[in-house]
C-alpha positions in Angstrom: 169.4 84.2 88.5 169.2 88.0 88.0 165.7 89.2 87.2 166.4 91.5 83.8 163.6 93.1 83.1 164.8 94.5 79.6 162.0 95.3 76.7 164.2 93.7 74.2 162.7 90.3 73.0 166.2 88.6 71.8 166.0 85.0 72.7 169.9 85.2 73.4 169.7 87.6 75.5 166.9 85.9 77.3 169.2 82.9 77.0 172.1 84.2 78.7 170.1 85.7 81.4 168.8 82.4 82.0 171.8 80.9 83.5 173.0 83.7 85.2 173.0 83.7 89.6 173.3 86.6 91.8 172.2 88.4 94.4 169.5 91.0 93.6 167.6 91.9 90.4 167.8 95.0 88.8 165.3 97.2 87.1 164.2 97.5 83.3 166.4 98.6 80.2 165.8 98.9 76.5 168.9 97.7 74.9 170.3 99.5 71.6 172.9 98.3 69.6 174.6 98.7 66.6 178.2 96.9 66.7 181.0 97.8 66.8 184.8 96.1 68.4 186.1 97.2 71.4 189.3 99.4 71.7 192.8 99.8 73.5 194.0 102.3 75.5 195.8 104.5 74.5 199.3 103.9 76.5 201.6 102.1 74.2 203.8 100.3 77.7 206.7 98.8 77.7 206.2 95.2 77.0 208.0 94.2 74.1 208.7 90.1 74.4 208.1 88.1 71.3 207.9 84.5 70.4 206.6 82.0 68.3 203.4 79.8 68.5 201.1 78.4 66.1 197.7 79.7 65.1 195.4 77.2 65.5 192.5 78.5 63.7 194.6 79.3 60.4 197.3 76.4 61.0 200.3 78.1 60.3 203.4 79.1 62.7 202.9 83.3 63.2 205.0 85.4 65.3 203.3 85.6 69.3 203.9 88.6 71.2 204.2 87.4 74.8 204.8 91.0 76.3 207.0 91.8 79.2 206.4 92.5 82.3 206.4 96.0 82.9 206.4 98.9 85.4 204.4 101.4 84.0 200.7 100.7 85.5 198.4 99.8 83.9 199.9 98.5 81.0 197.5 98.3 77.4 194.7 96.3 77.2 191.1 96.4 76.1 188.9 99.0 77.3 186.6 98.4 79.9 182.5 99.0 79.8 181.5 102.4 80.2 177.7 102.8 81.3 176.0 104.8 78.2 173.3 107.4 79.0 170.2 106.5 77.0 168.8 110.2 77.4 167.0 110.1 80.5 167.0 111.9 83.5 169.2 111.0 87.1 167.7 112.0 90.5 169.6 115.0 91.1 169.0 115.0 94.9 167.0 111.7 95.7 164.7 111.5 98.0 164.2 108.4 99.7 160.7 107.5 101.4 161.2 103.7 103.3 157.9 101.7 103.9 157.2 99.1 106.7 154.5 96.8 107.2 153.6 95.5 110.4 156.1 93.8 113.3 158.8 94.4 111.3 161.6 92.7 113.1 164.6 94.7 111.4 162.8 98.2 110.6 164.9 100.1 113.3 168.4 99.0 111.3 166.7 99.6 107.9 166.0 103.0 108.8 169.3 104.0 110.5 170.7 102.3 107.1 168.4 104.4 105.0 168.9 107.5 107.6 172.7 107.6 106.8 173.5 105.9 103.3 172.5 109.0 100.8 174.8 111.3 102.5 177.8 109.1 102.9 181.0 109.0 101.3 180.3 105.5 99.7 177.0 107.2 98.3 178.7 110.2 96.9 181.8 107.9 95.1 178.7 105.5 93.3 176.8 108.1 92.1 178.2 111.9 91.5 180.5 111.3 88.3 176.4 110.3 86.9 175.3 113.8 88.0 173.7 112.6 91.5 174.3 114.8 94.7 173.8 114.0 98.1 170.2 112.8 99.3 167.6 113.1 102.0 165.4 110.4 103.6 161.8 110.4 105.3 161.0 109.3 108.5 159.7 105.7 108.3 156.0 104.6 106.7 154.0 101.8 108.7 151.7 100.4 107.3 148.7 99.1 109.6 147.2 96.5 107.5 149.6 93.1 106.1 150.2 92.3 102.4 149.3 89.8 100.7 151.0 86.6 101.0 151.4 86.4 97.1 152.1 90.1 95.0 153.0 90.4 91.5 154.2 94.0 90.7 151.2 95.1 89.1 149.6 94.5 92.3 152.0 96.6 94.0 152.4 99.5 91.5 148.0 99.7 92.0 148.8 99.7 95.9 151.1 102.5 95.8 149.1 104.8 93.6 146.0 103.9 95.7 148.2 104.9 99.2 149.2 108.5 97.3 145.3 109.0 95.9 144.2 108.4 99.7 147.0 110.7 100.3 147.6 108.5 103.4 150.0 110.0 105.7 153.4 110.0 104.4 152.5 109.6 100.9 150.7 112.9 100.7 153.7 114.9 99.9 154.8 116.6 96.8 156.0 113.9 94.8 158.9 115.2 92.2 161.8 112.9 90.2 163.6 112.5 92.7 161.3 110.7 95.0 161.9 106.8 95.4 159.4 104.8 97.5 161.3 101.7 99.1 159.0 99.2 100.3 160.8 96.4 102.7 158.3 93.6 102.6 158.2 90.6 104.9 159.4 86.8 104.5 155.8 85.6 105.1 154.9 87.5 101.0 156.4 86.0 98.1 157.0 88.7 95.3 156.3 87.4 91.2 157.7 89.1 88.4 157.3 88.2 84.4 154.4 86.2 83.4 153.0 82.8 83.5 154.1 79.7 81.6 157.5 78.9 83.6 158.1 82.8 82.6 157.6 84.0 86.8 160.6 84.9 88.6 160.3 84.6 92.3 161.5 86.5 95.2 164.1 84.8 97.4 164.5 82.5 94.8 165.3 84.3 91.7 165.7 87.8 93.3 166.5 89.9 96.3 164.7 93.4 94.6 164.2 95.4 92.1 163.3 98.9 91.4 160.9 100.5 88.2 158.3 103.2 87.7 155.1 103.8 86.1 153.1 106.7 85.7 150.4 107.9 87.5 148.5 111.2 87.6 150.9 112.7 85.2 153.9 112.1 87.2 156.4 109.1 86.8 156.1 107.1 90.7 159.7 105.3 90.9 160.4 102.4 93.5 162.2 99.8 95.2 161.1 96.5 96.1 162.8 94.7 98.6 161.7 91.5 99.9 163.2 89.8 103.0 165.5 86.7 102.3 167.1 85.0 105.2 168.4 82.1 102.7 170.4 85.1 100.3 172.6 84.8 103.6 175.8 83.7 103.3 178.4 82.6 106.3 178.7 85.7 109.0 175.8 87.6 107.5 172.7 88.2 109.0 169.3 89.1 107.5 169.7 92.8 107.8 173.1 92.4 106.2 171.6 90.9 103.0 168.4 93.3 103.1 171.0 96.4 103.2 173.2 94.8 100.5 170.4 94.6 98.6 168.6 97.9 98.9 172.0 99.8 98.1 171.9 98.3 95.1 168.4 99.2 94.4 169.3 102.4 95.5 172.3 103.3 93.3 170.4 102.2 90.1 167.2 104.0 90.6 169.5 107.2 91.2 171.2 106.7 88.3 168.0 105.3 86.1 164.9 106.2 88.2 162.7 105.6 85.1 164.2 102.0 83.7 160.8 101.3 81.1 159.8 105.0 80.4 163.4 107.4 79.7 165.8 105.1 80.7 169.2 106.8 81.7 172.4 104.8 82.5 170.8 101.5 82.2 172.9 99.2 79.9 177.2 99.5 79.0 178.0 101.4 75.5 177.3 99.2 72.6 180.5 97.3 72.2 179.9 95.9 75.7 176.9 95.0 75.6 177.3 91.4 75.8 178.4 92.4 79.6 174.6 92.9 80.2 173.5 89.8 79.2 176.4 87.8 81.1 175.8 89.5 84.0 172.2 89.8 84.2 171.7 93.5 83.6 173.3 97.0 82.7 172.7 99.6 85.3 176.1 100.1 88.5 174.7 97.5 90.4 174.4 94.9 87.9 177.9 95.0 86.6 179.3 95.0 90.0 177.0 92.3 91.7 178.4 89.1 90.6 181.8 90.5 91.5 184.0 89.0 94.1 183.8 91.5 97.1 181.3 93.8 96.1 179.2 93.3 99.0 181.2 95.4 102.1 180.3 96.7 104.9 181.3 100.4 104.4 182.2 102.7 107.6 180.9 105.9 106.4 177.5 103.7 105.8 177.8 101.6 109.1 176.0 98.4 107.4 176.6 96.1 104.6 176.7 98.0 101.1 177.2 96.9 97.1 179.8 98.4 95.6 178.6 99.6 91.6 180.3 100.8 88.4 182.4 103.8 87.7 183.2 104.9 84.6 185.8 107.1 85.6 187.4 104.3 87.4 187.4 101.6 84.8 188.1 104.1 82.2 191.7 104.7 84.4 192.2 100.7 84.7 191.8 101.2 88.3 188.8 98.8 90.2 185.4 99.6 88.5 183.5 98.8 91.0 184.0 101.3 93.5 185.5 102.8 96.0 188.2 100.3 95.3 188.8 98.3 98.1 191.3 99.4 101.3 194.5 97.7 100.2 194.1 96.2 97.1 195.8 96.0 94.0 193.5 96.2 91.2 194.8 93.1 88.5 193.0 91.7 85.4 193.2 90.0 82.3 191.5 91.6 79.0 191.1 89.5 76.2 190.9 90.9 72.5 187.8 90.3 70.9 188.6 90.3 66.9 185.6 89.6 65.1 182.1 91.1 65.1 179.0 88.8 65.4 175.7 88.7 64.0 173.4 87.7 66.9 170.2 88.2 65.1 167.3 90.2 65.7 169.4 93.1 65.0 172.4 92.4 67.1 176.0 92.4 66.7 178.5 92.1 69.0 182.3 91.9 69.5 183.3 88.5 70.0 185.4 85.7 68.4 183.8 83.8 65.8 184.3 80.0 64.4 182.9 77.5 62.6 181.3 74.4 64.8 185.0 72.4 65.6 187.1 75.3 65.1 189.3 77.0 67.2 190.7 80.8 67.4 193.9 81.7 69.2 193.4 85.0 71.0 195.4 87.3 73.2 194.8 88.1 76.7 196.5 91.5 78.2 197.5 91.7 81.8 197.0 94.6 83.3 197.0 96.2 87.1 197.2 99.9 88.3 200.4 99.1 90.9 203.0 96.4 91.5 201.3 93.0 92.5 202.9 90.6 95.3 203.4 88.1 92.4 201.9 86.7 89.2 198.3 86.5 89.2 196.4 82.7 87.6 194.1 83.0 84.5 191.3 80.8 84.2 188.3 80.5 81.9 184.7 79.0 82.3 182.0 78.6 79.4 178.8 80.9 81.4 176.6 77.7 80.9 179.0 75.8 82.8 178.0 78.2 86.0 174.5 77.4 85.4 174.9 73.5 85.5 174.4 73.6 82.0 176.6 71.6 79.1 179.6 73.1 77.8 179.9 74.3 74.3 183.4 75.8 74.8 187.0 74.2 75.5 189.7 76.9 76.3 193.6 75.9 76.3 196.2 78.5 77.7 199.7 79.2 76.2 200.6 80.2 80.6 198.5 80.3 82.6 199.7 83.1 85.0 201.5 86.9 84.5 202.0 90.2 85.6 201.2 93.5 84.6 202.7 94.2 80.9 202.5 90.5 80.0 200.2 88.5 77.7 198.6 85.1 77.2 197.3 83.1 74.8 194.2 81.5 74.7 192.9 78.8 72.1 188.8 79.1 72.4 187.6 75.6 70.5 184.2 75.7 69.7 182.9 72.4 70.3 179.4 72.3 70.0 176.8 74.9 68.6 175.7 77.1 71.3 171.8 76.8 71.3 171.3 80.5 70.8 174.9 80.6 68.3 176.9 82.0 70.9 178.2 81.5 74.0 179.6 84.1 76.7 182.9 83.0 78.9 184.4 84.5 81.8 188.2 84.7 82.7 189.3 84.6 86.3 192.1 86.1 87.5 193.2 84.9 91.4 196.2 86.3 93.7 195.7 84.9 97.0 192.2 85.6 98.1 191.6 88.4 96.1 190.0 87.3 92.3 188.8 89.6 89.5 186.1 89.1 86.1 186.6 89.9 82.7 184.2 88.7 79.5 184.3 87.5 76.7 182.2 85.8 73.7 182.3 83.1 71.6 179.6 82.6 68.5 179.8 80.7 65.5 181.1 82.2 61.9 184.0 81.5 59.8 
């Protein structure tokens, strides 16, 4: 699960965040939306294959354009999120200020890490199409005394405003907007966030970090939290490779949306993505890139394991959106077309594909990659409860079930059971050899 700390109080998006899994937790986010379907790009391709199928929703034989596979990359297909700036401010030149607490067994790699990630190139391609420049960092913080074995993040947000009253020595500087306070705690103190009730989330188990701010002495104090989670490793990776994985994506969304509860900046995708946020457990470039196939690298201009985050630019050109795209690899995915508009209560709406309880909806899915692939690519599609262990309120049936760039499929979503909040979010996964790509979709209920 991806700790979401957004101010909106939808029980469907609480709903969808609740079966989500991933690797670190991202900071707050006040979601605005006001509808609205999704578009294509512009490019009209070359595809021009037709057939004939039967609409399963309406009943009758229609006319089914199956595309063509063409050369001209990428061919049309839905557009991709773009991250929306909700008004507020980036760190211009961020200034990063890491804090240790005593016998730290990996401090000397976390502060190389920190030393050389805000002026590398994988730093610069994450965050200056947002208006972020190159950064600085401190020397290191130690702390004398050990924290607490259990901290909630009010107890850490009094903590740090205590350290900068005391002005004790290196946080008695001139703090500014583009300060960022990391704070690499140890395995032995377990981090809650939310509130009682079954409501906690807890580090190591539902998170790796998060970042926020709060105001203090008329000055908004932004921060990282980043506990230490040996079990977040997977096979080959070692502690400090999941620590540094995680604090880059801390990192890049507090550059990018230093002030998540108070002026949030690029914290959520524009409003006909929206739903996105909700799948994926969160808005800002490291959410939308973190349950990703192979965003986790270890970058050479950074020297340690990384997250790669969103780019508008690049998604906007069909290439990779997480970036920088990786060495090699052909970006390849399938878009499906999201017809109708649902009413998601509580003031939402939403692209999606709507149906009574029982019904079906035929919908096309455009293939799209920005070069020639070695081969078709395979399309599959998974209900998002079915990720979370939960039951299954969606049955998906595919015209083909693999393509090429200029091509389209079919798919028949049958909705089988009312979703408990009225809709349901699926993902489609596109695989070529051991490369694999996301794209999402929604179902709800309606006519």
């Amino acid at each position: 699960m991806i700790q979401n700390r957004s101010s909106s109080g939808s029980t469907f998006v609480l709903a969808l965040i609740a079966t989500t899994a991933c690797i670190a937790a991202c900071g707050g986010s006040t979601v605005t939306n006001s509808g609205g379907g999704g578009s294509d790009t512009a490019d009209s391709g070359t595809g021009t294959g037709m057939g004939t199928g039967t609409d399963k929703d309406a009943g009758a034989t229609a006319v089914v354009d199956n595309g063509a596979p063409s050369e001209k990359y990428p061919a049309p297909h839905p557009a991709a999120p773009q991250l929306a700036n909700l008004g507020g401010a980036v760190m211009t030149a961020p200034h990063l200020i890491p804090v240790f607490f005593p016998n730290d067994p990996n401090e000397a790699n976390l502060v190389s890490f920190i030393k050389s990630f805000p002026t590398s190139s994988f730093f610069s391609a994450n965050t200056s199409e947002y208006g972020v420049g190159p950064g600085t960092a401190a020397d290191a913080i130690d702390i004398a005394d050990a924290p607490a074995t259990s901290l909630n993040d009010s107890d850490i947000q009094t903590w740090l405003a205590a350290q900068i009253d005391k002005k004790t020595p290196g946080f008695d500087g001139t703090l500014d907007n583009n300060t960022l306070f990391i704070l690499f705690y140890p395995q032995s103190t377990t981090i809650s966030l939310g509130g009682g009730g079954g409501g906690q989330s807890l580090s190591c188990q539902s998170f790796g970090g998060y970042h926020d701010s709060f105001t203090h002495g008329g000055q908004e104090v932004a921060y990282a939290v980043v506990p230490r989670c040996p079990g977040f490793a997977g096979k080959g990776e070692s502690v400090v490779d999941v620590t540094t994985g995680s604090t880059s994506h801390e990192i890049l969304e507090a550059a990018t949306d230093p002030h998540p509860q108070s002026n949030p900046a690029y914290g959520q995708p524009d409003d006909a993505h929206v739903f996105w946020e909700f799948l994926l457990g969160g808005g800002e470039n490291g959410d939308m890139c973190a349950q990703f196939p192979g965003s986790f690298v270890k970058d050479p201009s950074v020297g340690f394991t990384v997250q790669r985050s969103w780019s508008n630019k690049a998604a906007a050109a069909g290439h990779d959106p997480c970036v920088p795209q990786n060495v090699g690899e052909v970006y390849f995915n399938s878009a499906v077309k999201l017809p109708d508009v649902a009413d998601l209560g509580q003031g939402f709406s939403s692209p999606a594909i709507t149906m009574p309880v029982g019904g079906s909806k035929t919908v096309e899915v455009d293939l799209f990659s920005d070069a020639k692939t070695s081969g078709p690519w395979t399309v599959e599609a998974f209900d998002e409860s079915s990720f979370g262990g939960g039951p299954s309120s969606l049955d998906f049936a595919w015209d083909r079930s693999s393509g090429v760039n200029g091509e389209k499929l079919h798919l028949t979503v049958t909705l089988k059971s009312k979703p408990q909040q009225g809709a349901a979010g699926f993902f489609i996964v596109s695989k070529l050899g051991k490369e694999e790509h996301m794209w999402l979709g929604l179902a709800a209920v309606g006519k």
